[in-house]
N, CA, C and O atoms as a printed pandas DataFrame, in Angstrom:
     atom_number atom_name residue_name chain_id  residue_number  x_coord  y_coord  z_coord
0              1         N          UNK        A               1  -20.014   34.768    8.776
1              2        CA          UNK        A               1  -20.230   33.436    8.293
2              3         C          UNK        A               1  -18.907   32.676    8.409
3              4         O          UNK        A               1  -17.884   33.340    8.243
4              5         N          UNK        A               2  -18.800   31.412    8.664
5              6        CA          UNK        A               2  -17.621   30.532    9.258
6              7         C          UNK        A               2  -18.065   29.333    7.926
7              8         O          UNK        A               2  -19.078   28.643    7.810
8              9         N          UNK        A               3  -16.954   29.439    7.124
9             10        CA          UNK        A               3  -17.040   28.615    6.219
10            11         C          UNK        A               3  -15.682   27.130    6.835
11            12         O          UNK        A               3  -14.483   27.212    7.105
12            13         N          UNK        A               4  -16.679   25.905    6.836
13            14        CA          UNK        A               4  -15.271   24.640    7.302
14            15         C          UNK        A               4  -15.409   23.935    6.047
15            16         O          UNK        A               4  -16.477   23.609    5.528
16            17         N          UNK        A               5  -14.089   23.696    5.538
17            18        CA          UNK        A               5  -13.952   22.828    4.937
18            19         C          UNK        A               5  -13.360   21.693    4.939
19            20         O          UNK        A               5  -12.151   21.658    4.714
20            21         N          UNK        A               6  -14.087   20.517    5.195
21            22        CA          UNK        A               6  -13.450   19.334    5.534
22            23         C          UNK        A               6  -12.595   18.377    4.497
23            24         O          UNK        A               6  -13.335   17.943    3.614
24            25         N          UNK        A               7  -11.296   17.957    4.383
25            26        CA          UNK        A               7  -10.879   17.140    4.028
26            27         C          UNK        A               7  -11.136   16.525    3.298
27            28         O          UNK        A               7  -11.860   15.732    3.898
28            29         N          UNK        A               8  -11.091   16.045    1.753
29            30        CA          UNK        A               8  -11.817   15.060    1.177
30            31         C          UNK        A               8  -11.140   13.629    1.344
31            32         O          UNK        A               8   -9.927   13.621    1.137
32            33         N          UNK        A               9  -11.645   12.597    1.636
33            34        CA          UNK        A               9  -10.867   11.338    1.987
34            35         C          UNK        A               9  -10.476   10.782    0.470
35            36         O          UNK        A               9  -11.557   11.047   -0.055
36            37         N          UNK        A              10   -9.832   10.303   -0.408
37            38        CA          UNK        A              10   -9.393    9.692   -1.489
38            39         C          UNK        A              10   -7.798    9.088   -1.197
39            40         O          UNK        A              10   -6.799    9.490   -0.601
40            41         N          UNK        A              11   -8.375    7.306   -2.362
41            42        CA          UNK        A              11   -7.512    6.302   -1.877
42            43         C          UNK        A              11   -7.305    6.111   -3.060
43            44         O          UNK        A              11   -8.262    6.444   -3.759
44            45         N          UNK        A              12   -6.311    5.644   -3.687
45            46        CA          UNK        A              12   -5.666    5.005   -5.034
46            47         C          UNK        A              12   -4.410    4.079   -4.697
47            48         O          UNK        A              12   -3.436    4.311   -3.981
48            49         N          UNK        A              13   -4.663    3.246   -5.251
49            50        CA          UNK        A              13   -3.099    2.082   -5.228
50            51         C          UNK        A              13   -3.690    1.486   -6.602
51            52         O          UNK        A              13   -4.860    1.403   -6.977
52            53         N          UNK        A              14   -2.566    1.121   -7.190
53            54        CA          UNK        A              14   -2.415    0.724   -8.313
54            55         C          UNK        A              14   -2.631   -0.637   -8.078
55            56         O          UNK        A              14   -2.928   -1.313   -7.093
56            57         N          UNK        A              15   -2.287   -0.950   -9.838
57            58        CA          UNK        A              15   -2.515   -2.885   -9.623
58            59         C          UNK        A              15   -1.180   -3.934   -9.658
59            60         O          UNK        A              15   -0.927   -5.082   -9.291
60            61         N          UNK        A              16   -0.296   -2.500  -10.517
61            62        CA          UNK        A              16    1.204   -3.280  -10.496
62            63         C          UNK        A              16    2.312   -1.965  -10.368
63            64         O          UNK        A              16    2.178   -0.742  -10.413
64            65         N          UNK        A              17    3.301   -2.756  -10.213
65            66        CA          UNK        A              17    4.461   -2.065   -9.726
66            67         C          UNK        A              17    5.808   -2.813  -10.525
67            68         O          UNK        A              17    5.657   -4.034  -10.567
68            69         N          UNK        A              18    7.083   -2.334  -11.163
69            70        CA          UNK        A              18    8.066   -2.909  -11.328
70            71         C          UNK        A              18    9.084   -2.636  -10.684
71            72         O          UNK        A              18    9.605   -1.560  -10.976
72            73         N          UNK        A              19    9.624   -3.315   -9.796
73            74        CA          UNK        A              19   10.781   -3.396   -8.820
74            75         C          UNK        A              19   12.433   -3.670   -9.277
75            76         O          UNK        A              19   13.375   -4.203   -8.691
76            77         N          UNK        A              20   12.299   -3.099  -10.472
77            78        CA          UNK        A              20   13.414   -3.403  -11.428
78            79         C          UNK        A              20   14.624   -2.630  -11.653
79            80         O          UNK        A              20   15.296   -2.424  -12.664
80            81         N          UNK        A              21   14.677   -2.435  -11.019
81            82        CA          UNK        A              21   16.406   -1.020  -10.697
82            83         C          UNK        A              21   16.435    0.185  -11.978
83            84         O          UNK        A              21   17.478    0.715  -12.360
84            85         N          UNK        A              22   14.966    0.506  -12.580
85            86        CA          UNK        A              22   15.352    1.474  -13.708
86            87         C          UNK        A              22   14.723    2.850  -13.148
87            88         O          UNK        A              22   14.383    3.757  -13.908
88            89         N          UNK        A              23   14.589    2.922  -11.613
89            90        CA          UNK        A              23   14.295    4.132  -10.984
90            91         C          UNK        A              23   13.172    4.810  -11.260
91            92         O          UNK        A              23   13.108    6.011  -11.000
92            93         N          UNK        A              24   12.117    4.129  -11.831
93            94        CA          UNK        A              24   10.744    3.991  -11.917
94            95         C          UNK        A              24    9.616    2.876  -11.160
95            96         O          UNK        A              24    9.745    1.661  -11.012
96            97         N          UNK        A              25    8.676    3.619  -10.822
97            98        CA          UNK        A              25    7.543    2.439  -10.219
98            99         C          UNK        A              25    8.276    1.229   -9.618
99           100         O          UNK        A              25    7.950    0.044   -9.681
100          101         N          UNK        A              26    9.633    1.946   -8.855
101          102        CA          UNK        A              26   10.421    1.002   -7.769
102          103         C          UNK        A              26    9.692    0.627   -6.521
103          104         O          UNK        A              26   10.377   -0.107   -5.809
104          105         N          UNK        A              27    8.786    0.841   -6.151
105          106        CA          UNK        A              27    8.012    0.850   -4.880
106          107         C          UNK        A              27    6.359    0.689   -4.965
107          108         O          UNK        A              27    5.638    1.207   -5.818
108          109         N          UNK        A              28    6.037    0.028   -4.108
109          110        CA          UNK        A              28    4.069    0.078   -4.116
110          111         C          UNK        A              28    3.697    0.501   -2.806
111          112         O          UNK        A              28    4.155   -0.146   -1.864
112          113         N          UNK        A              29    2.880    1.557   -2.557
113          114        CA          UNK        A              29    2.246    1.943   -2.089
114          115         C          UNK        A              29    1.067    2.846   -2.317
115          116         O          UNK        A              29    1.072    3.663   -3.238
116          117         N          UNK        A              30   -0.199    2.673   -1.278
117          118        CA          UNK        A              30   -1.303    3.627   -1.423
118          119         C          UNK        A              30   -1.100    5.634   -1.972
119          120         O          UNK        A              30    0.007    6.158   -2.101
120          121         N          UNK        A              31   -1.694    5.966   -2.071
121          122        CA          UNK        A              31   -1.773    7.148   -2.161
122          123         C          UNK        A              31   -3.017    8.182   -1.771
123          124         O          UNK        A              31   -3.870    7.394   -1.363
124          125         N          UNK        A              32   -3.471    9.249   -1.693
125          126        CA          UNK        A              32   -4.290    9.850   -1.353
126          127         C          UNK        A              32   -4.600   10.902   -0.458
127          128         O          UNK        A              32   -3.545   11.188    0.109
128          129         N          UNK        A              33   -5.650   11.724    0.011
129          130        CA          UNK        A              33   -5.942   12.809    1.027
130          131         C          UNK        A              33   -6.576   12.122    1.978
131          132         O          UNK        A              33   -6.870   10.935    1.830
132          133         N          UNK        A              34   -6.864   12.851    3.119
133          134        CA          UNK        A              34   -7.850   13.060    4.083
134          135         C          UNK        A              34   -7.831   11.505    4.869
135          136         O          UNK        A              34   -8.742   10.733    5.166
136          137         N          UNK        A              35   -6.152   11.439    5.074
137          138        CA          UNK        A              35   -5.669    9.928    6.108
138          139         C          UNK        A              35   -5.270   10.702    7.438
139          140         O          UNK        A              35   -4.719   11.743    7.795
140          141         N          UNK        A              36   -5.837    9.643    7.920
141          142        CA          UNK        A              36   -4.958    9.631    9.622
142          143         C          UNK        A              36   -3.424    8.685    9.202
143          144         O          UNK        A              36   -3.295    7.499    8.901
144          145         N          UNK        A              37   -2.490    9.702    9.327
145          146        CA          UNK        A              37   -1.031    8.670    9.202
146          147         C          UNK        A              37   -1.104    8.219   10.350
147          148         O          UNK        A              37   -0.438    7.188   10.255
148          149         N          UNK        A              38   -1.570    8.302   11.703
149          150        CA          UNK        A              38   -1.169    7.530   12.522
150          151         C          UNK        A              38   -1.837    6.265   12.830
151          152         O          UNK        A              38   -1.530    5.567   13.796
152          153         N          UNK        A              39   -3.186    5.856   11.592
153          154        CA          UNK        A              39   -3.928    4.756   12.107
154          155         C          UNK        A              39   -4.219    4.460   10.411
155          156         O          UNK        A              39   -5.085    4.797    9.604
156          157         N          UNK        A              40   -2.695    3.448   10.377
157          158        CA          UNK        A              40   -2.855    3.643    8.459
158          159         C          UNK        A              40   -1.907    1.367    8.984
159          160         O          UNK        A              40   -1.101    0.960    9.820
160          161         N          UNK        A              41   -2.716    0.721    7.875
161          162        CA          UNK        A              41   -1.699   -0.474    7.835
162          163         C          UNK        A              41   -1.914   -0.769    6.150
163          164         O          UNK        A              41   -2.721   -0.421    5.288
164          165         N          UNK        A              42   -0.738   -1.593    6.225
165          166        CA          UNK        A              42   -0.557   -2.340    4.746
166          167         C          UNK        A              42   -0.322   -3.691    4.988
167          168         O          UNK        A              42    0.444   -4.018    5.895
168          169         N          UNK        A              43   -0.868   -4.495    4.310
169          170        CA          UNK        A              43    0.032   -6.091    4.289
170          171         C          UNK        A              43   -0.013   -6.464    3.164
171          172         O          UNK        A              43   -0.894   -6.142    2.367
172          173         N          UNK        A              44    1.237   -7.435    2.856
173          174        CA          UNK        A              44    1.163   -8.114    1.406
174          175         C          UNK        A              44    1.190   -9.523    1.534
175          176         O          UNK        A              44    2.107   -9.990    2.209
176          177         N          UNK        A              45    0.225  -10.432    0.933
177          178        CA          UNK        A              45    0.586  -11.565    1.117
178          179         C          UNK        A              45    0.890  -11.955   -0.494
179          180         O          UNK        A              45    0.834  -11.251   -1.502
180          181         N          UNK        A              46    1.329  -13.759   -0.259
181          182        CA          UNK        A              46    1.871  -14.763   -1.312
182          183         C          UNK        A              46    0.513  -14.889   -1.971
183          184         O          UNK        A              46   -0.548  -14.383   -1.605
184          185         N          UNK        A              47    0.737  -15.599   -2.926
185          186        CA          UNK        A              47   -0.635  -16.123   -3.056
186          187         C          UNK        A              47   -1.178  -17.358   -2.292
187          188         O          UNK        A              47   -2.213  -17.965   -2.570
188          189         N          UNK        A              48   -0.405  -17.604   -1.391
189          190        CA          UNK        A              48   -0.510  -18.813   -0.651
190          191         C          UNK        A              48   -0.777  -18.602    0.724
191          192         O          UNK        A              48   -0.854  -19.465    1.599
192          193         N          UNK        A              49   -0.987  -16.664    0.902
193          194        CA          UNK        A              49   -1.327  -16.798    2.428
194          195         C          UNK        A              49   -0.090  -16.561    2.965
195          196         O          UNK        A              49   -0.196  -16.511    4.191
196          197         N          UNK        A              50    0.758  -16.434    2.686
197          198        CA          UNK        A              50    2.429  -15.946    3.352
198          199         C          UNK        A              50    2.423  -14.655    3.828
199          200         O          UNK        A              50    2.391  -14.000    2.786
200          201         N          UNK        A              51    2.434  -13.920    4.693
201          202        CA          UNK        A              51    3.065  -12.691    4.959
202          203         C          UNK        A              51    4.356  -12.149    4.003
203          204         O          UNK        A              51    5.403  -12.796    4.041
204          205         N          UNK        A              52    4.264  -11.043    3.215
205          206        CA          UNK        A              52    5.684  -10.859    2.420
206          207         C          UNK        A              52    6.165   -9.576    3.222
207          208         O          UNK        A              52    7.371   -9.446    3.430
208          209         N          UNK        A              53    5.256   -8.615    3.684
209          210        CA          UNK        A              53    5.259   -7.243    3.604
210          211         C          UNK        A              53    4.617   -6.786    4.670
211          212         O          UNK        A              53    3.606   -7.444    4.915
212          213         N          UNK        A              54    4.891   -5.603    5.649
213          214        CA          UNK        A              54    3.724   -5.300    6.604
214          215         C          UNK        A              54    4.686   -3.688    7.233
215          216         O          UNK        A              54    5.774   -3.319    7.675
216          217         N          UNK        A              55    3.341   -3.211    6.859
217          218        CA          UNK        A              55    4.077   -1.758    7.827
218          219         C          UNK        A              55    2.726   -0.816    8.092
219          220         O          UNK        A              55    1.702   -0.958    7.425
220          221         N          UNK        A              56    2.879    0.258    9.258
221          222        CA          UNK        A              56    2.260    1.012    9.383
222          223         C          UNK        A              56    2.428    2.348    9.227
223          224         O          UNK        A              56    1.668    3.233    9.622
224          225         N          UNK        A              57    3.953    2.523    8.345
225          226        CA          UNK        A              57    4.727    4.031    7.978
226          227         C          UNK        A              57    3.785    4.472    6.553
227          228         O          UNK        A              57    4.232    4.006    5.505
228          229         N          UNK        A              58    2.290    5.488    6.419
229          230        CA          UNK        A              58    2.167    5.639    5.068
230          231         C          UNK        A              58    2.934    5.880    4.425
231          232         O          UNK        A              58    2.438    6.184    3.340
232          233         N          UNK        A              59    4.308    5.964    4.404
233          234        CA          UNK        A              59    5.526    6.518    3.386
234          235         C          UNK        A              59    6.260    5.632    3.214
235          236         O          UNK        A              59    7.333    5.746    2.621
236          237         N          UNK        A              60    5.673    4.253    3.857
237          238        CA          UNK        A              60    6.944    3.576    3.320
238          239         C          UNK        A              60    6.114    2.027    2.676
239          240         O          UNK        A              60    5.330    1.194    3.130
240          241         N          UNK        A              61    6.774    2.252    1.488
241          242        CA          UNK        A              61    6.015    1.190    0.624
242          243         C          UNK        A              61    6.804   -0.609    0.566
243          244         O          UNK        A              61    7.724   -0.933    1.318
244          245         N          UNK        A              62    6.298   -1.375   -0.283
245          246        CA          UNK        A              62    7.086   -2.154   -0.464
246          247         C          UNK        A              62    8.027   -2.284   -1.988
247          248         O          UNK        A              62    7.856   -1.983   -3.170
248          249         N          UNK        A              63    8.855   -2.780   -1.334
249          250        CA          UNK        A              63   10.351   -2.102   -2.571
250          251         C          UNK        A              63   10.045   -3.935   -3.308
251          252         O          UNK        A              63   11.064   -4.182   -3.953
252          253         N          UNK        A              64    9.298   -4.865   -3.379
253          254        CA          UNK        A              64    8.960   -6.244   -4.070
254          255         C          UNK        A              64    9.797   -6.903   -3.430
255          256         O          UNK        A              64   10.048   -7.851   -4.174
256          257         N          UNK        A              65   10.709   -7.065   -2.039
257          258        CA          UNK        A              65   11.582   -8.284   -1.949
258          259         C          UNK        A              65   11.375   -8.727   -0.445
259          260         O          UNK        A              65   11.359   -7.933    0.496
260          261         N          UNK        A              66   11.191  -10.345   -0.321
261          262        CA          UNK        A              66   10.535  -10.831    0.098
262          263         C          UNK        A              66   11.351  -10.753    1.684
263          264         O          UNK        A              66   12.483  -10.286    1.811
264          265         N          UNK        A              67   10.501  -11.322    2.859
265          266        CA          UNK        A              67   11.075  -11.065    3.898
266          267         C          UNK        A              67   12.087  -11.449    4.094
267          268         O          UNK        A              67   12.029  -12.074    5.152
268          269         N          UNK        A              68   13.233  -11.468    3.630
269          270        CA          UNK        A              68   14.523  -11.937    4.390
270          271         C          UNK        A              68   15.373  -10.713    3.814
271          272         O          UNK        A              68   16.426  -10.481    4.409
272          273         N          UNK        A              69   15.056   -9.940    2.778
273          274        CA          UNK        A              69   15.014   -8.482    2.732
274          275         C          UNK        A              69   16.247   -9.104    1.462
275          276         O          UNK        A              69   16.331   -8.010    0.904
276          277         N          UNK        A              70   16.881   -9.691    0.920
277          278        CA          UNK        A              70   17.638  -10.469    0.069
278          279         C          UNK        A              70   16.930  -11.421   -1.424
279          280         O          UNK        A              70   17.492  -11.544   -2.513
280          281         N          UNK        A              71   15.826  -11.882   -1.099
281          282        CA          UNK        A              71   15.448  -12.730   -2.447
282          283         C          UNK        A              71   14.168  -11.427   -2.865
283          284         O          UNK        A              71   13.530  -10.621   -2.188
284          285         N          UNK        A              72   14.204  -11.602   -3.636
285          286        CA          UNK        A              72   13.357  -11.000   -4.798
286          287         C          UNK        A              72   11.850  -11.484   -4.538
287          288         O          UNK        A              72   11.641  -12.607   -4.080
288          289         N          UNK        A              73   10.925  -10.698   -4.812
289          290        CA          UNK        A              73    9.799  -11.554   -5.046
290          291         C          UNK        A              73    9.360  -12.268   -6.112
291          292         O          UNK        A              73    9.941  -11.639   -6.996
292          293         N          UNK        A              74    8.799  -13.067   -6.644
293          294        CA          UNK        A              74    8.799  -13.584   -8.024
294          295         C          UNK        A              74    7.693  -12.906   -8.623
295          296         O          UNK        A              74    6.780  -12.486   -7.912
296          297         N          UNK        A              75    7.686  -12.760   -9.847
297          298        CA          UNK        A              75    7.036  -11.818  -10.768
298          299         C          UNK        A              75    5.944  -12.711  -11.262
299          300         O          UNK        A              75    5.927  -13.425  -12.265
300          301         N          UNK        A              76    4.755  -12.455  -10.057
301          302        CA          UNK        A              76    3.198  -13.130  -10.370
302          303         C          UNK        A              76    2.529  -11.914   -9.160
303          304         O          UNK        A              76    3.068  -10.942   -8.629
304          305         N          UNK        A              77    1.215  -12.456   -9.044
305          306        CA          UNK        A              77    0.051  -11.466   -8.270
306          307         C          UNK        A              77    0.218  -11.725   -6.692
307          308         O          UNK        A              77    0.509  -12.858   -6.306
308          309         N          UNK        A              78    0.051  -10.778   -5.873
309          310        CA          UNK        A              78    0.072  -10.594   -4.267
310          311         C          UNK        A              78   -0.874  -10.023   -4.023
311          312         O          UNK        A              78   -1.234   -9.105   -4.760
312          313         N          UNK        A              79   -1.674  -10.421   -2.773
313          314        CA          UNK        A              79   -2.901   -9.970   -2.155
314          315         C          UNK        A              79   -2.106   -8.933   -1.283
315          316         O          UNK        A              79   -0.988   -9.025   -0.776
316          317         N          UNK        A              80   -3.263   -7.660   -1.260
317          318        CA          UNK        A              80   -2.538   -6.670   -0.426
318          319         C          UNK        A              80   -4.150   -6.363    0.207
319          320         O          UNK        A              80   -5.237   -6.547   -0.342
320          321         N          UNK        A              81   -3.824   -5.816    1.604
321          322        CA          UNK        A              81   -4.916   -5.493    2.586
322          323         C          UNK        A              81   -4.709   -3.956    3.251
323          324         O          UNK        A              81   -3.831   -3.771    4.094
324          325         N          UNK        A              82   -5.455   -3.046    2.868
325          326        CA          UNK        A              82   -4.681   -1.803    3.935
326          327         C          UNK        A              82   -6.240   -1.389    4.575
327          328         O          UNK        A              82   -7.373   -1.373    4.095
328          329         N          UNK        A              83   -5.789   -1.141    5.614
329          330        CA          UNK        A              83   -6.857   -0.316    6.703
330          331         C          UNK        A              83   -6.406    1.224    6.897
331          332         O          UNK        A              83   -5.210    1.364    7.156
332          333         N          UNK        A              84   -7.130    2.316    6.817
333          334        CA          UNK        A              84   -6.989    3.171    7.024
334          335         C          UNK        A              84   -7.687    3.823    7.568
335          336         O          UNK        A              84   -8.807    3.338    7.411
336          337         N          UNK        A              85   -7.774    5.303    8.577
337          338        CA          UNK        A              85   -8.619    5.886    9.334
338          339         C          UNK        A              85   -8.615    7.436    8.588
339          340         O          UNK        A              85   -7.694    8.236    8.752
340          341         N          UNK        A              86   -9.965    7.733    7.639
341          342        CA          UNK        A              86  -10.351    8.961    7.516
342          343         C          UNK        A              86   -9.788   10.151    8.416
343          344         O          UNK        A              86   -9.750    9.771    9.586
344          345         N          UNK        A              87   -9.473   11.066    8.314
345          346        CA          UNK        A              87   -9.768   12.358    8.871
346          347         C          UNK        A              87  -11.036   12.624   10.114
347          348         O          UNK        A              87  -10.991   13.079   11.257
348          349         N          UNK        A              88  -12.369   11.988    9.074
349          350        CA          UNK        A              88  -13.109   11.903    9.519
350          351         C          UNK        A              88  -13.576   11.211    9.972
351          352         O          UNK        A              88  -14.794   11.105    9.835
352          353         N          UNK        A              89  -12.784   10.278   10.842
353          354        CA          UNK        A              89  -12.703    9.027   11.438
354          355         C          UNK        A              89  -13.535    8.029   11.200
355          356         O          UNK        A              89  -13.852    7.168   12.021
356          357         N          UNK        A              90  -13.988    8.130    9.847
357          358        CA          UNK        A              90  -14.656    6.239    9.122
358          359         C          UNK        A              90  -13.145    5.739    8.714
359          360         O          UNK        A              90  -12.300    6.400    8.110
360          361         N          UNK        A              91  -13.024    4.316    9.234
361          362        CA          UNK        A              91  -12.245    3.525    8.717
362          363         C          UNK        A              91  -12.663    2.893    7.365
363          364         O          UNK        A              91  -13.793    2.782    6.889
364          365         N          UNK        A              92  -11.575    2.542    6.914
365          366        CA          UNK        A              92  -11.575    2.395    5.663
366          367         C          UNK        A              92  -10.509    1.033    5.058
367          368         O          UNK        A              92   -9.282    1.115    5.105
368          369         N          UNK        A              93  -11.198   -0.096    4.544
369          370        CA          UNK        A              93  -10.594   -1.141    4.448
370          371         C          UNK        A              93  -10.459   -1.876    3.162
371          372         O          UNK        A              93  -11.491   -2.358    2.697
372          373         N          UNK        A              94   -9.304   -2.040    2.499
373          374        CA          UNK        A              94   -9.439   -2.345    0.772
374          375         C          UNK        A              94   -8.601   -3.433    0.753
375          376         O          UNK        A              94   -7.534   -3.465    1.364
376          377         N          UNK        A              95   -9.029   -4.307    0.091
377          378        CA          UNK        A              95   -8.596   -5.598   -0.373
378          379         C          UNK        A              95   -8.209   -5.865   -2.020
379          380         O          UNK        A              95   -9.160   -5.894   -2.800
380          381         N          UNK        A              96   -7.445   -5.974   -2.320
381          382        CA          UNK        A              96   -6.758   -6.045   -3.820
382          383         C          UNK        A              96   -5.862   -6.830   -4.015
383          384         O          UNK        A              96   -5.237   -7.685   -3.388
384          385         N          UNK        A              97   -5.900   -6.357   -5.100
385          386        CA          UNK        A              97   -4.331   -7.861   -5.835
386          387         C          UNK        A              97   -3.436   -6.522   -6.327
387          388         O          UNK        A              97   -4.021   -5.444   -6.435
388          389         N          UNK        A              98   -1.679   -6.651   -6.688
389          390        CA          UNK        A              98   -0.940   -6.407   -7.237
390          391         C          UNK        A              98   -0.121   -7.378   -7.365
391          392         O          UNK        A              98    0.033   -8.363   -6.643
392          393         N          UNK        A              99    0.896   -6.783   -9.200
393          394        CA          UNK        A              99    1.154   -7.777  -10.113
394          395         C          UNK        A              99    2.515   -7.171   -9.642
395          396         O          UNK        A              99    2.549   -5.949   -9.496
396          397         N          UNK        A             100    3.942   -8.101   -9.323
397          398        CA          UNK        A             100    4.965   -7.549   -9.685
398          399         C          UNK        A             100    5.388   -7.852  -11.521
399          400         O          UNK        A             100    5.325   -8.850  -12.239
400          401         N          UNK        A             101    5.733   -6.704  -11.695
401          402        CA          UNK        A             101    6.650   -7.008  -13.282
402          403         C          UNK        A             101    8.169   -6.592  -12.938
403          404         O          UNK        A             101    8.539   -5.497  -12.515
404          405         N          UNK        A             102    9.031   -7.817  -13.241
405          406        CA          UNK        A             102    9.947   -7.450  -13.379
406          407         C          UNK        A             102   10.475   -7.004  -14.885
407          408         O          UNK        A             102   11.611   -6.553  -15.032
C-alpha cells in the first residue's frame, strides 16, 4: 500500500503590524504551508491607490517605510493584495487591509 500525503495549503497574515524599533512585529508578511515560493506576490497600497510595497521574495516582508526606503509610513490602514500558487497548483488570491501602529 503507497500511502501520499499531500501538502496542506494554509494562509494567515495578520491585520496589523508595528514597525517601531522594539524588535517585535517589525515586519508584515503572509505566513503558511503548501506555497509555491516561486509563484508567490505581495503588494501594498495607500489608501489612495499608491503603490508602497511590492515583492515576490515569500521571506521578505514589508518593514512599514514607504518607497523612497527613508520616510516612514504613516500610522493608518493599507490595502494589501497577495497571489499565491498552491502546491497543488490552485492559485490563490487575498485581498485585505493592514493597520500600521506605531
Amino acid at each position: 500500500m503507497l500511502v501520499v500525503i499531500k501538502p496542506t495549503f494554509t494562509f494567515y497574515m495578520s491585520n496589523s503590524f508595528s514597525p517601531n524599533g522594539d524588535g517585535r512585529n517589525e515586519t508584515f508578511r503572509p505566513y503558511g504551508n503548501g506555497w509555491d515560493t516561486d509563484n508567490y506576490s505581495m503588494r501594498i497600497y495607500s489608501r489612495w491607490g499608491q503603490l508602497i510595497f511590492s515583492t515576490t521574495d515569500v521571506n521578505h516582508g514589508w518593514n512599514g517605510m514607504m518607497p523612497d526606503g527613508i520616510t516612514e509610513a504613516q500610522q493608518e490602514v493599507y490595502s494589501v493584495k497577495v497571489w499565491v500558487k498552491g502546491l497543488d497548483g490552485q492559485d490563490h488570491e487575498y485581498i485585505r487591509i493592514v493597520y500600521v501602529i506605531r
